[in-house]
Backbone as CSV, one residue per row, in Angstrom:
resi,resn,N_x,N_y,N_z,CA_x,CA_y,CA_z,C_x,C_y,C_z
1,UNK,-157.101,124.218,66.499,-156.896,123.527,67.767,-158.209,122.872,68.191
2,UNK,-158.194,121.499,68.222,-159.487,120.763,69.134,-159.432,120.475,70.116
3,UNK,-160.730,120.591,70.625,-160.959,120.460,72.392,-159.870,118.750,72.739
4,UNK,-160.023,117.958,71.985,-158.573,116.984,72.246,-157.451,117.409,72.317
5,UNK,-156.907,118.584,71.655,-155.561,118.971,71.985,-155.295,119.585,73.038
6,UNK,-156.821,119.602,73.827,-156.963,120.609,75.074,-156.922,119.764,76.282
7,UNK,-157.563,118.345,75.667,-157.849,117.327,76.538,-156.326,116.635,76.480
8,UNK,-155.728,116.372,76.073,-154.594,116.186,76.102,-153.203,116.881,76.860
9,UNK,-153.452,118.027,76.595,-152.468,118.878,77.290,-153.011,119.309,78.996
10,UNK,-154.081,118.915,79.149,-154.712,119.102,80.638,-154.162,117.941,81.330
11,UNK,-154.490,116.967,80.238,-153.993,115.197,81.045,-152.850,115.098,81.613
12,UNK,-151.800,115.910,80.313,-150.365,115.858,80.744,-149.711,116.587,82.021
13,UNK,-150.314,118.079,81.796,-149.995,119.479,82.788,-150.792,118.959,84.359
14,UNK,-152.055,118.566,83.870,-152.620,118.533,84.973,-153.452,120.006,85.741
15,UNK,-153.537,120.621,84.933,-154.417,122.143,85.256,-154.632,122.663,84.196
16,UNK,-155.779,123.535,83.728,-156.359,123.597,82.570,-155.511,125.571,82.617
17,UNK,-155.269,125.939,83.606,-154.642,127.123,83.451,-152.764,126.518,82.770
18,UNK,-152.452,125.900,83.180,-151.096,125.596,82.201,-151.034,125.268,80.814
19,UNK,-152.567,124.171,80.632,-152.376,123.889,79.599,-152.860,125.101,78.754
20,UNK,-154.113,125.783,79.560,-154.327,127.412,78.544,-153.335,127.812,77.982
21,UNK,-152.399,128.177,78.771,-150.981,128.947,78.485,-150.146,128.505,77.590
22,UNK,-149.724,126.749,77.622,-148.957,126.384,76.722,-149.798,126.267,75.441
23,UNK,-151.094,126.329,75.109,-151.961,125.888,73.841,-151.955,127.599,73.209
24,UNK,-151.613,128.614,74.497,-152.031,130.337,74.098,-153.698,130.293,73.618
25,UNK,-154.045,129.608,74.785,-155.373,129.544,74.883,-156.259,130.782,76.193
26,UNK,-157.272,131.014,76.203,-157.371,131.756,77.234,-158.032,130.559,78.762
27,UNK,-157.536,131.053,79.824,-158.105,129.619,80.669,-159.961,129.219,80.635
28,UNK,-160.431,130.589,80.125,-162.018,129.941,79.970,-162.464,129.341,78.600
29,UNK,-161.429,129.881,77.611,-162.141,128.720,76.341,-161.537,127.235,76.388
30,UNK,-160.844,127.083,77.615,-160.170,126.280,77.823,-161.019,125.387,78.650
31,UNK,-161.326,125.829,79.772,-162.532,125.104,80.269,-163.639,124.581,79.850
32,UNK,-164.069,125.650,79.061,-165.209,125.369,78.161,-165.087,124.573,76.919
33,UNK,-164.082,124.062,76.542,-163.986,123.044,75.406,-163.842,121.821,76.450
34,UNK,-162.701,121.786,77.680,-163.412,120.016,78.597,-164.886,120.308,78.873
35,UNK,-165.316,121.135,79.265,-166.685,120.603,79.737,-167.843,120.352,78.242
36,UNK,-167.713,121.107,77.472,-167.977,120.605,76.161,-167.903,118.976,75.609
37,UNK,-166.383,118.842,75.646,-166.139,117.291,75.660,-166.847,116.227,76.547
38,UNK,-167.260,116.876,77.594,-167.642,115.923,78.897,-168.958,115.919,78.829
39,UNK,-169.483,117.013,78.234,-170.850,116.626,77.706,-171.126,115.858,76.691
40,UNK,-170.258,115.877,75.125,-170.219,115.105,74.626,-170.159,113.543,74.890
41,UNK,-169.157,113.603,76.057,-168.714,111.924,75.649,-169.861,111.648,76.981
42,UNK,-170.706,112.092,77.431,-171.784,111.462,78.930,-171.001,111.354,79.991
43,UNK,-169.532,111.806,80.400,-169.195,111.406,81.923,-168.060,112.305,82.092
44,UNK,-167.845,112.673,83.266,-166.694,113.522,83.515,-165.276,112.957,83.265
45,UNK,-164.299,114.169,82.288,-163.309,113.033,82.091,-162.233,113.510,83.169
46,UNK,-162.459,114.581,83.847,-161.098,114.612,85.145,-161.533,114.643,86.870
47,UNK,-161.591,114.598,87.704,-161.738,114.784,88.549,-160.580,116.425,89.234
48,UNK,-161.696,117.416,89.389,-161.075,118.931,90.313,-160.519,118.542,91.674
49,UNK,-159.658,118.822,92.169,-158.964,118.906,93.381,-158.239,120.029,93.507
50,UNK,-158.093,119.952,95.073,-157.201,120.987,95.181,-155.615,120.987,94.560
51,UNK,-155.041,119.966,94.505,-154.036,119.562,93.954,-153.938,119.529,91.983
52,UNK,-154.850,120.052,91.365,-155.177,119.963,90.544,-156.251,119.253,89.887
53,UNK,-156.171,118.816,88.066,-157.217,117.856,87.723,-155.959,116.355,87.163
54,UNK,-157.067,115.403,87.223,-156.490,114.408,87.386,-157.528,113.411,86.715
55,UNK,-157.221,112.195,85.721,-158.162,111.393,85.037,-159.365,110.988,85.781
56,UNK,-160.208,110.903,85.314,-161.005,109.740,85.637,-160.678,108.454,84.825
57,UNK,-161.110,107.169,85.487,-161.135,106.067,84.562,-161.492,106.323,83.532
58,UNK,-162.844,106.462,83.181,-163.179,106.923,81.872,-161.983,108.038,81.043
59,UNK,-161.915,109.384,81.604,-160.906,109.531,80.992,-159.535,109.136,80.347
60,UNK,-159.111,108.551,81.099,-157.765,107.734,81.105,-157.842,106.786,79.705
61,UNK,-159.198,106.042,79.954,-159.817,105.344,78.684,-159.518,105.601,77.494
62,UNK,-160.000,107.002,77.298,-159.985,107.759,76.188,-158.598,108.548,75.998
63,UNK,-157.331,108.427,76.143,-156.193,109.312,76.625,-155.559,108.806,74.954
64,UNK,-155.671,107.282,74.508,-154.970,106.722,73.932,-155.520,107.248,72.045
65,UNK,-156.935,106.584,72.457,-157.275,107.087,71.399,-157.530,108.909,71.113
66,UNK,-157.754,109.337,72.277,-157.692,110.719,71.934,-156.157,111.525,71.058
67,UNK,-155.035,110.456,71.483,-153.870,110.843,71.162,-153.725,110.516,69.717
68,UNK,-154.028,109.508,69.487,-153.813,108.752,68.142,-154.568,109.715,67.251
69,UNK,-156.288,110.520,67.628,-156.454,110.996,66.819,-156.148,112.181,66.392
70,UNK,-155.495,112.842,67.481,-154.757,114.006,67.305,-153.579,113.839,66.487
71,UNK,-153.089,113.111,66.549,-151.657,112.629,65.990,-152.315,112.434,64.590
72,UNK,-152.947,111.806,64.675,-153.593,111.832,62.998,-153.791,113.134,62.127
73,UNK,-154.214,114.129,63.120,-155.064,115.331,62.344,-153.677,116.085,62.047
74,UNK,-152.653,116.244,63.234,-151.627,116.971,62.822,-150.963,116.247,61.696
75,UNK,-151.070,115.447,61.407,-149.983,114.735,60.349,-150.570,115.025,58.905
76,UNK,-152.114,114.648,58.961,-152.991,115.398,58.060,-152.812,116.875,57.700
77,UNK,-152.510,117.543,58.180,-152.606,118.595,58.112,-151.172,119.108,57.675
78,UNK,-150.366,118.634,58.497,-148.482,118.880,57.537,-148.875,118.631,56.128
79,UNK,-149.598,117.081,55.873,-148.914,116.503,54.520,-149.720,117.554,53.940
80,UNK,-150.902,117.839,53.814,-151.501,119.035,52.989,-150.451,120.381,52.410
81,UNK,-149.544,120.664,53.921,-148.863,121.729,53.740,-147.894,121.766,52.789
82,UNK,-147.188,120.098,53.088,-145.971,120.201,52.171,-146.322,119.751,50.542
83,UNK,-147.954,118.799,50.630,-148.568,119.332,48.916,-148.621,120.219,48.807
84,UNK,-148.754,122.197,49.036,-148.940,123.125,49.109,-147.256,123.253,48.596
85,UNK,-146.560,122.813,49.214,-144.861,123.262,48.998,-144.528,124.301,50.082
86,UNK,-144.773,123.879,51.371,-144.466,124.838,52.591,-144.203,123.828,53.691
87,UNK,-143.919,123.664,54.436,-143.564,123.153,55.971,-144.272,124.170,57.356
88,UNK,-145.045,123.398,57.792,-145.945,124.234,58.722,-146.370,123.174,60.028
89,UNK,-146.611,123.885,60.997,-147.377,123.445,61.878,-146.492,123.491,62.979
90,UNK,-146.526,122.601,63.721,-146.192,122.624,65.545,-145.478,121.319,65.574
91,UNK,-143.799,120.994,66.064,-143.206,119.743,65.992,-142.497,119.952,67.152
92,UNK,-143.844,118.544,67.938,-143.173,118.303,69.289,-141.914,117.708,69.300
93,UNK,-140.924,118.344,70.088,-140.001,117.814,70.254,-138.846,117.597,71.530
94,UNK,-138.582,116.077,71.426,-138.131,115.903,73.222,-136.607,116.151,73.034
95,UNK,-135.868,116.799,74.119,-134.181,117.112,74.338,-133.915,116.991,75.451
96,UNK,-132.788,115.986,75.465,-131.686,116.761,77.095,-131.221,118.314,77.193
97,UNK,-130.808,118.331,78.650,-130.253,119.393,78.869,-129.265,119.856,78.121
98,UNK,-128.270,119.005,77.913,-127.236,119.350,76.884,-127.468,120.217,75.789
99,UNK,-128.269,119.377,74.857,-128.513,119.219,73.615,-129.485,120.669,73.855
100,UNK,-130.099,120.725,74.709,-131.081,121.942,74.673,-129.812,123.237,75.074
101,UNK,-129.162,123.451,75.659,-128.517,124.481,75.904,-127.400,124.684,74.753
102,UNK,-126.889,123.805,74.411,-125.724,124.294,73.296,-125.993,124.301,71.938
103,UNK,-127.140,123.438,71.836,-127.678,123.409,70.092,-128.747,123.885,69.977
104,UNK,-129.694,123.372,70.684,-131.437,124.094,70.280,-131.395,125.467,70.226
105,UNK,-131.115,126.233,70.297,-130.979,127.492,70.133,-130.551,128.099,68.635
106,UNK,-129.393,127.794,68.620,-128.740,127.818,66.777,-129.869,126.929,65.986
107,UNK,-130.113,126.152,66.105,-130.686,124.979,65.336,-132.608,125.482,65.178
108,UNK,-133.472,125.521,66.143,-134.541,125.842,65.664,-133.933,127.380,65.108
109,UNK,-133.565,128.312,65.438,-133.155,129.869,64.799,-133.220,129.337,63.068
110,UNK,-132.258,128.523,62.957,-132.016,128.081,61.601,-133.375,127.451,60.800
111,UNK,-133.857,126.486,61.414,-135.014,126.158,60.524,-136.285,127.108,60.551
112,UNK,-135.997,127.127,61.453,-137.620,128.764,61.352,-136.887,130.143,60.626
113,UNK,-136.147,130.149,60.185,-135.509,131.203,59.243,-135.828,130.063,58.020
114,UNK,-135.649,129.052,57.647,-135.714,128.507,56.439,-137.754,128.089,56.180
115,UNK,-138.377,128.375,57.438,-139.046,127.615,57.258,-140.019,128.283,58.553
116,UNK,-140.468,129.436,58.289,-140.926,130.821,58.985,-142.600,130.240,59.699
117,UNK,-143.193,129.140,59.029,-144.548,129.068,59.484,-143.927,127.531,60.492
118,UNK,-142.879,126.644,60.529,-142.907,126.447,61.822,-142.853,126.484,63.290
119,UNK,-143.391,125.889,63.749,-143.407,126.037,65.136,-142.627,124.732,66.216
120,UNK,-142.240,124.979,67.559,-141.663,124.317,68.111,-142.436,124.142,69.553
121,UNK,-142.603,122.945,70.071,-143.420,122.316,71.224,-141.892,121.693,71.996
122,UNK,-141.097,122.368,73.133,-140.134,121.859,73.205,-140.381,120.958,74.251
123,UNK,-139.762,119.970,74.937,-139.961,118.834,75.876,-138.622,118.616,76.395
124,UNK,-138.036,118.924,77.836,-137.030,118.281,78.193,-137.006,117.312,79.194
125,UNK,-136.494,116.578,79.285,-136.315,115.533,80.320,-135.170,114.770,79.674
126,UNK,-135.189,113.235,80.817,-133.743,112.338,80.712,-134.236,111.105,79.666
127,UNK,-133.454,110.535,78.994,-133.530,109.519,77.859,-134.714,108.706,78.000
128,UNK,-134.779,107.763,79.456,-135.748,107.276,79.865,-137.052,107.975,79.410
129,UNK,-137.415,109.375,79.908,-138.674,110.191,79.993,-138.979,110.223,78.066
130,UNK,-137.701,110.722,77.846,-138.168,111.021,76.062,-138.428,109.906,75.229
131,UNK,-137.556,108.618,75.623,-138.203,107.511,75.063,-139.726,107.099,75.183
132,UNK,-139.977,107.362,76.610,-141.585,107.011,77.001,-142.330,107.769,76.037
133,UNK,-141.895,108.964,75.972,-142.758,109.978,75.097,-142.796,109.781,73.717
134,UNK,-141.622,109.576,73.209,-142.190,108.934,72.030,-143.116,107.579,71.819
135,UNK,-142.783,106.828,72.595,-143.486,105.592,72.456,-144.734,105.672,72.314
136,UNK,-145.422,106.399,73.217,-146.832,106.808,73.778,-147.288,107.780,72.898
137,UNK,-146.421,108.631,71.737,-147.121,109.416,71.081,-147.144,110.930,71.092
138,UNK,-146.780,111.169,72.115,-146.775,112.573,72.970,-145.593,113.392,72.510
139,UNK,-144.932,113.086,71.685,-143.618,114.076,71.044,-143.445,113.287,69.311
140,UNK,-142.983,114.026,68.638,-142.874,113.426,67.084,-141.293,113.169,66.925
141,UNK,-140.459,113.598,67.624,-139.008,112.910,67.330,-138.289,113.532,68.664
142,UNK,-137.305,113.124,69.173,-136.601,113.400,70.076,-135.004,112.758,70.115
143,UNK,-133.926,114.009,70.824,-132.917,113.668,70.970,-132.500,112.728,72.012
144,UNK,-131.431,111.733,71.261,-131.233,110.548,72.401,-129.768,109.971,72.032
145,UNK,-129.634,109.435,73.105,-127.696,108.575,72.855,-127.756,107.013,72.494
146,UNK,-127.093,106.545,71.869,-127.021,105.073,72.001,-126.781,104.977,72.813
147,UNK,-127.556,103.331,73.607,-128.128,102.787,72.771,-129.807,102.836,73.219
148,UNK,-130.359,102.776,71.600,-132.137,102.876,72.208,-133.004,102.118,72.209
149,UNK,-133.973,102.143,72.301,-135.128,101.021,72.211,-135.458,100.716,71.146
150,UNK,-135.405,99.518,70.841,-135.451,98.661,69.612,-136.767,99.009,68.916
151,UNK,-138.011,99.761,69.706,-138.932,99.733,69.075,-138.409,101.702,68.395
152,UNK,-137.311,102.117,68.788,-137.084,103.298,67.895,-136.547,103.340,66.804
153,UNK,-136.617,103.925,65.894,-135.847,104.563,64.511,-134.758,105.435,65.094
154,UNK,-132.869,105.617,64.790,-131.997,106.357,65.537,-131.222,106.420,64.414
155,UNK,-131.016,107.907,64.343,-130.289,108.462,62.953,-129.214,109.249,63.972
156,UNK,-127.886,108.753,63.604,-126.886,109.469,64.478,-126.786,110.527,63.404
157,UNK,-126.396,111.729,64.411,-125.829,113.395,64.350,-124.295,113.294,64.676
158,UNK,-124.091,112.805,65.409,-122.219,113.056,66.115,-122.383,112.654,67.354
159,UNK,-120.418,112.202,67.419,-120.011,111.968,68.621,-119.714,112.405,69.579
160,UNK,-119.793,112.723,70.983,-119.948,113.777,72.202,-118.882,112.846,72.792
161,UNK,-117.495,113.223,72.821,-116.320,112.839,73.689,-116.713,112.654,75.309
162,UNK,-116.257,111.177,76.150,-116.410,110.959,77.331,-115.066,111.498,77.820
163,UNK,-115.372,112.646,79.022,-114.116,112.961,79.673,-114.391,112.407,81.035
164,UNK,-113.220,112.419,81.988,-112.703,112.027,83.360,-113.087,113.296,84.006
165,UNK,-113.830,112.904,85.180,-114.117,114.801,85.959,-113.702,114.372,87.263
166,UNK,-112.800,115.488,87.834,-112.267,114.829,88.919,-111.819,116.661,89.667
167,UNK,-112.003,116.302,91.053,-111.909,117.137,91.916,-109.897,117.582,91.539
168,UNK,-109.978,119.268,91.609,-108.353,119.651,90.922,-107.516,119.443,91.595
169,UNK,-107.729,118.341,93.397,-106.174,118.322,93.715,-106.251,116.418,93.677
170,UNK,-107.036,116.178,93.079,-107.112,114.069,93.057,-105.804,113.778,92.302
171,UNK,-105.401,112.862,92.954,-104.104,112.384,92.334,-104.480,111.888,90.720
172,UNK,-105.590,111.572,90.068,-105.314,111.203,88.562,-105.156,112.657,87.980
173,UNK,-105.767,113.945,88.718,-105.395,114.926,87.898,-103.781,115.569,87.542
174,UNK,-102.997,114.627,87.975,-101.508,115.009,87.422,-101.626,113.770,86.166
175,UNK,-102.154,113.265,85.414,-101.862,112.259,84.313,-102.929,112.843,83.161
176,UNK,-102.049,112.334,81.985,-102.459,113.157,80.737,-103.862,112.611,80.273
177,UNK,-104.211,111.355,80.645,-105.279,110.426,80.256,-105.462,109.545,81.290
178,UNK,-106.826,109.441,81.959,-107.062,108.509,82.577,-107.746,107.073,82.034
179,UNK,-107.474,105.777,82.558,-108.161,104.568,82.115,-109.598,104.712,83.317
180,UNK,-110.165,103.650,82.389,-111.571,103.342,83.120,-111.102,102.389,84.556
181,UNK,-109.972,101.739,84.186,-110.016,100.786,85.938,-109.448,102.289,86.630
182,UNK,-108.595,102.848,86.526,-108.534,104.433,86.873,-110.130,104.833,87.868
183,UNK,-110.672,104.992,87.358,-112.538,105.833,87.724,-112.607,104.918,88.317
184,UNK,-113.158,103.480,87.673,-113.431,102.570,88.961,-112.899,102.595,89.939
185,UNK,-112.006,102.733,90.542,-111.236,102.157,91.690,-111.349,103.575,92.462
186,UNK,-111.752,104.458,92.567,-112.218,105.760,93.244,-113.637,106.109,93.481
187,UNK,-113.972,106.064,94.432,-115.838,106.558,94.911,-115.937,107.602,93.608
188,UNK,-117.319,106.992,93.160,-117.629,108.003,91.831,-119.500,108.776,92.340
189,UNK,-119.056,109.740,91.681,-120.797,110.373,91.503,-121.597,110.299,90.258
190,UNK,-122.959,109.934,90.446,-124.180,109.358,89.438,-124.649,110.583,89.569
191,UNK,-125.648,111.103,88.702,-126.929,111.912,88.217,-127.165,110.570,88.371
192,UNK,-129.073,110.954,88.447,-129.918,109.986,88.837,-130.173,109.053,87.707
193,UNK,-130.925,108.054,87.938,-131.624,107.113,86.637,-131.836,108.072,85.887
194,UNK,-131.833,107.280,84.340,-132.386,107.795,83.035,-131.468,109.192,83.111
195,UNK,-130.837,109.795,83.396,-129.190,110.284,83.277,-128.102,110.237,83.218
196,UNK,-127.854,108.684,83.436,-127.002,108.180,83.699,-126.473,106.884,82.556
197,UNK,-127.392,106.580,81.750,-127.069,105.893,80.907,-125.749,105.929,80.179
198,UNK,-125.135,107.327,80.055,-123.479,107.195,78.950,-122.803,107.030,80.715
199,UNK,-123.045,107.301,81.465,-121.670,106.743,81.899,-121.880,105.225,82.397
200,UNK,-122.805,104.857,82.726,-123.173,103.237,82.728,-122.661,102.458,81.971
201,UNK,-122.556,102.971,80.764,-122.129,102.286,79.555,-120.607,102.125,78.975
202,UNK,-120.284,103.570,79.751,-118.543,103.280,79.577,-118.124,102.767,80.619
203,UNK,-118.506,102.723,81.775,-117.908,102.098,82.793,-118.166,100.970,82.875
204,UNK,-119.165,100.203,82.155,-119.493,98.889,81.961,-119.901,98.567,83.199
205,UNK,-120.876,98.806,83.747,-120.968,98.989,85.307,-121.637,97.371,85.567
206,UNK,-122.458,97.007,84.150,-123.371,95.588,84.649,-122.025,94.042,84.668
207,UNK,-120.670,94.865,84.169,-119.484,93.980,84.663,-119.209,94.339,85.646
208,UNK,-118.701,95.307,86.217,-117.686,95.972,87.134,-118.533,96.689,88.255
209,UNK,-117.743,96.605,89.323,-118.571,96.753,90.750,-117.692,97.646,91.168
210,UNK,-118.053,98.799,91.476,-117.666,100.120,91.744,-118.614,100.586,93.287
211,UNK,-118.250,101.349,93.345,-118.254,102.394,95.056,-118.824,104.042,94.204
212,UNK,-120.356,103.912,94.814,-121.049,104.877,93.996,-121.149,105.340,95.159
213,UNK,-120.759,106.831,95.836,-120.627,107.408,96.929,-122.002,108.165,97.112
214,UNK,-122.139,108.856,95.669,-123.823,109.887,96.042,-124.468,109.573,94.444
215,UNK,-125.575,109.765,94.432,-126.686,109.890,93.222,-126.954,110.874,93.471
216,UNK,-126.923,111.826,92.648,-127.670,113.715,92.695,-128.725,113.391,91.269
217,UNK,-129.703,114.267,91.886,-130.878,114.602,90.562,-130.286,115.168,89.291
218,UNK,-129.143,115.857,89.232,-129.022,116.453,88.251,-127.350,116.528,87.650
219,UNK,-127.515,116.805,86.649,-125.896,116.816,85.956,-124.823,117.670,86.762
220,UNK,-125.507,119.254,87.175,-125.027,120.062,87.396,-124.569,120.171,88.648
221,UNK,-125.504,119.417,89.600,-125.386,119.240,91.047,-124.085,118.015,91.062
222,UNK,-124.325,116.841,90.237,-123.390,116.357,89.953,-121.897,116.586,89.899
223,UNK,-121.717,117.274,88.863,-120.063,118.159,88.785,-119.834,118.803,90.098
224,UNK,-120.910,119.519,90.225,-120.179,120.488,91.846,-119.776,119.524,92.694
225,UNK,-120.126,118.343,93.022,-119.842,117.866,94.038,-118.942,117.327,93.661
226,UNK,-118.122,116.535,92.531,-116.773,116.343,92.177,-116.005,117.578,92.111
227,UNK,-116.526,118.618,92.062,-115.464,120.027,91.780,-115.154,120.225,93.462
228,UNK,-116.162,119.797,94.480,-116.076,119.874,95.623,-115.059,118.791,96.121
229,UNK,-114.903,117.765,95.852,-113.333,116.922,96.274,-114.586,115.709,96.862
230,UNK,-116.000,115.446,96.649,-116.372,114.639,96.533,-116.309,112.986,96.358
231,UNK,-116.118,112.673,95.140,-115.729,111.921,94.170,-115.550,112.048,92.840
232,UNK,-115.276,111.161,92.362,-115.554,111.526,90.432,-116.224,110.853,89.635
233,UNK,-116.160,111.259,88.241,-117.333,110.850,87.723,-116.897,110.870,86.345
234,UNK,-117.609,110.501,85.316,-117.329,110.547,83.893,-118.687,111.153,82.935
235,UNK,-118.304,112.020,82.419,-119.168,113.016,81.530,-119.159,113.179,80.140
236,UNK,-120.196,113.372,79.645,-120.052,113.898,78.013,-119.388,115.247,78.316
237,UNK,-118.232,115.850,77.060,-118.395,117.075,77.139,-118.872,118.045,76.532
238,UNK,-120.260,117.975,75.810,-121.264,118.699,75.746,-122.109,119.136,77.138
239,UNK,-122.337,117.935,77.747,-122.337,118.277,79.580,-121.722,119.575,80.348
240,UNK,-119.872,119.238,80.316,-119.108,119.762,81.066,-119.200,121.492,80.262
241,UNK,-119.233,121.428,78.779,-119.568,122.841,78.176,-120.681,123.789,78.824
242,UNK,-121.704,123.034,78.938,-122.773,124.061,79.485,-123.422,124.224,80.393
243,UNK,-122.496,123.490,81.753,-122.697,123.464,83.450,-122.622,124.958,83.295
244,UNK,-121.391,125.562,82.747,-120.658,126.523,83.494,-119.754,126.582,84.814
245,UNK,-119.130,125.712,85.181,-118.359,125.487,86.184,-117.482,125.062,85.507
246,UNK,-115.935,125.884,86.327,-114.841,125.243,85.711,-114.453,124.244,86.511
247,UNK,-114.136,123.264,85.438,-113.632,121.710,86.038,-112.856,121.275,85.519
248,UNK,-111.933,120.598,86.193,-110.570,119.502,85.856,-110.898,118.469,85.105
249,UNK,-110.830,118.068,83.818,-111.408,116.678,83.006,-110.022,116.506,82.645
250,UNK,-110.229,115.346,82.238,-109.148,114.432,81.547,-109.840,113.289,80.613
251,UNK,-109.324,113.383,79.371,-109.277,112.451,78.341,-109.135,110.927,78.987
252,UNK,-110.096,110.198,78.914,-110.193,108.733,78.589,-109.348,107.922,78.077
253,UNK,-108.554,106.890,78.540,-107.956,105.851,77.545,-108.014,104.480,78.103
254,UNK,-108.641,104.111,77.026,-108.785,104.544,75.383,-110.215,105.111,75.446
255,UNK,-110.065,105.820,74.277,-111.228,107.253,74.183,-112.592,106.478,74.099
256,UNK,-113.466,107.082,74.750,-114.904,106.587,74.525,-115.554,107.903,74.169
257,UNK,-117.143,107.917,73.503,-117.905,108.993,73.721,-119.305,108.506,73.477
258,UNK,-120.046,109.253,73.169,-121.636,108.823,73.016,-122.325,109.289,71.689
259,UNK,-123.465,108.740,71.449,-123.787,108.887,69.986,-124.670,109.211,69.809
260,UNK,-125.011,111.182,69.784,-126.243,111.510,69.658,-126.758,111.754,68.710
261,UNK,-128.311,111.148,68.513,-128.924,111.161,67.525,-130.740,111.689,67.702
262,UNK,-131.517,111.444,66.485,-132.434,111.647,66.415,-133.538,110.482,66.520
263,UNK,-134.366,109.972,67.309,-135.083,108.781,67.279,-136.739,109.399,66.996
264,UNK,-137.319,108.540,66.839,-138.852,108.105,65.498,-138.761,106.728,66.442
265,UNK,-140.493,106.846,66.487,-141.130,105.563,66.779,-141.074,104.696,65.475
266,UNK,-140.340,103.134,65.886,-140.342,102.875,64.564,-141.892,101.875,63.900
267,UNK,-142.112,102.348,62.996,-143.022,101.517,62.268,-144.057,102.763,62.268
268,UNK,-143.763,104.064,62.812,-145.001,104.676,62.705,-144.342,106.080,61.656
269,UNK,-145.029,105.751,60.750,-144.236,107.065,59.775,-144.245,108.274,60.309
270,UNK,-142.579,109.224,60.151,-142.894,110.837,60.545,-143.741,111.609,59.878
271,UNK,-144.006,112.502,60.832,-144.953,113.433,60.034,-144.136,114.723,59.213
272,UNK,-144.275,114.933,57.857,-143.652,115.644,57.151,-143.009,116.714,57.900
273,UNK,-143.518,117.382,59.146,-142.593,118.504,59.207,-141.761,117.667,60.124
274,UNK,-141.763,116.708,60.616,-140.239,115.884,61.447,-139.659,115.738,60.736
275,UNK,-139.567,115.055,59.492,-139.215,115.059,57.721,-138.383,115.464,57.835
276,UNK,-138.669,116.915,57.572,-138.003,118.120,57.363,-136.878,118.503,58.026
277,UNK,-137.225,118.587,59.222,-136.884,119.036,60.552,-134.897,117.807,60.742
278,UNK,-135.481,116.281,60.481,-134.769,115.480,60.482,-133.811,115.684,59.686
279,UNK,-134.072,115.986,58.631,-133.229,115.860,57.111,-132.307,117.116,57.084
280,UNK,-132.996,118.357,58.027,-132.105,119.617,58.227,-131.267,119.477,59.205
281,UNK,-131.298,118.253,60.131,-130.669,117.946,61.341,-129.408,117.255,60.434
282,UNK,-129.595,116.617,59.476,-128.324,115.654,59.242,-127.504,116.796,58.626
283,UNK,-128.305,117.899,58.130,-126.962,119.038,57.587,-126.625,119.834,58.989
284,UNK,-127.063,120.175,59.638,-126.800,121.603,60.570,-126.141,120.803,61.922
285,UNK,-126.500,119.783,62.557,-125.568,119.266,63.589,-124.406,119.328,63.696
């Protein structure tokens, strides 16, 4: 571990006691490798507050290339492993909620049983957040839905069925399948930006002008308030699986769903244990 991987994870966390913790560093060799660095490079690279630490210009400066060269050393250091004939090291990796509650669990179990000296750096947030993160460097592959940013690499895993979620006494819940002018034409509920992308996309929303009653932060807050007689809404049901709330859905017609996959910055080669990691994803999904 180099005082950059320290400087890095301070930048991100923003307190050198979090990033101690997530590096399983202790918080004073932790300190003592930034101030090390800050002697090295002649200028302070964070500014202390009470609110935490926070760049300096100068720091900030150095954020990009500090990343790149970290990103270098870990990649260096896989390919050695897998000349060795082993898979090793630490593979950041970004997930939704979904995808983190019903699969990540089975799925790293499985490759760290096949593959005992890796490690996992997990990252959750919404499509928006994990795209940024790859872009910028800060994660080595992450889960995402069509459709993505052209500057990504997207290897679909499977299709996640769009269901109808609707409060259990709404009049579409007596019909076997609802249509999309169906949803439209009823006050619907959003999860916020960069959550919202699969149902944007089936509802074709940049055609169709709809009556968006509430935006909630979250998926889960979401459903309750359609389970509450709210409005409704349209969901993956990998979503509706691991709210835990029972809810009234109904099948789509004609059927839509979403297409989750694995995205790579494109043009920047993976690092052997994403490789790996990827290539075990196209069997175990």
């Amino acid at each position: 571990m180099s005082s950059y991987d320290i400087f890095l994870k301070v930048a991100d966390l923003g307190s050198v006691t979090k990033a101690a913790a997530a590096l399983g560093y202790t918080q004073t060799g932790a300190s003592h490798a930034i101030a090390k660095l800050e002697r090295q490079a002649g200028f302070p690279l964070f500014i202390r507050g009470s609110g935490g630490m926070t760049l300096t210009p100068e720091g900030r400066a150095l954020l990009e290339p500090a990343r790149e060269l970290v990103n270098a050393s870990h990649a260096l250091e896989q390919a050695m492993s897998a000349i060795r004939g082993t898979v090793e090291g630490t593979l950041r990796l970004g997930s939704f909620t979904s995808v983190s509650t019903k699969w990540l669990p089975r799925i790293v179990s499985e490759f760290q049983r096949l593959h005992p000296q890796a490690k996992f750096e997990i990252w959750t947030g919404d499509y928006d957040e994990i795209t940024d993160r790859l872009l910028e460097g800060r994660i080595d592959c992450g889960f995402l839905s069509l459709p993505v940013s052209p500057a990504l690499e997207f290897r679909p895993l499977c299709e996640d069925p769009m269901l109808a979620v609707l409060p259990p006494s709404h009049p579409l819940a007596g019909k076997d399948a609802v249509t999309l002018d169906d949803i439209r034409a009823c006050p619907i509920i959003m999860p916020q930006r960069g959550s919202d992308n699969d149902i944007r996309q089936v509802l074709d929303l940049e055609r169709h002008e709809v009556e968006i009653r509430y935006v909630l932060n979250d998926d889960l807050s979401t459903l309750a308030m359609v389970n509450g007689g709210f409005g409704v809404s349209v969901m993956p049901r990998l979503i509706i699986e691991s709210c835990g709330i029972e809810l009234t859905t109904r099948p789509l017609d004609p059927p839509a769903c979403r297409v989750i996959g694995i995205a790579t910055p494109r043009g920047r080669r993976p690092t052997s244990l994403a490789d790996a990691f990827i290539e075990f994803l196209g069997r175990a999904a």
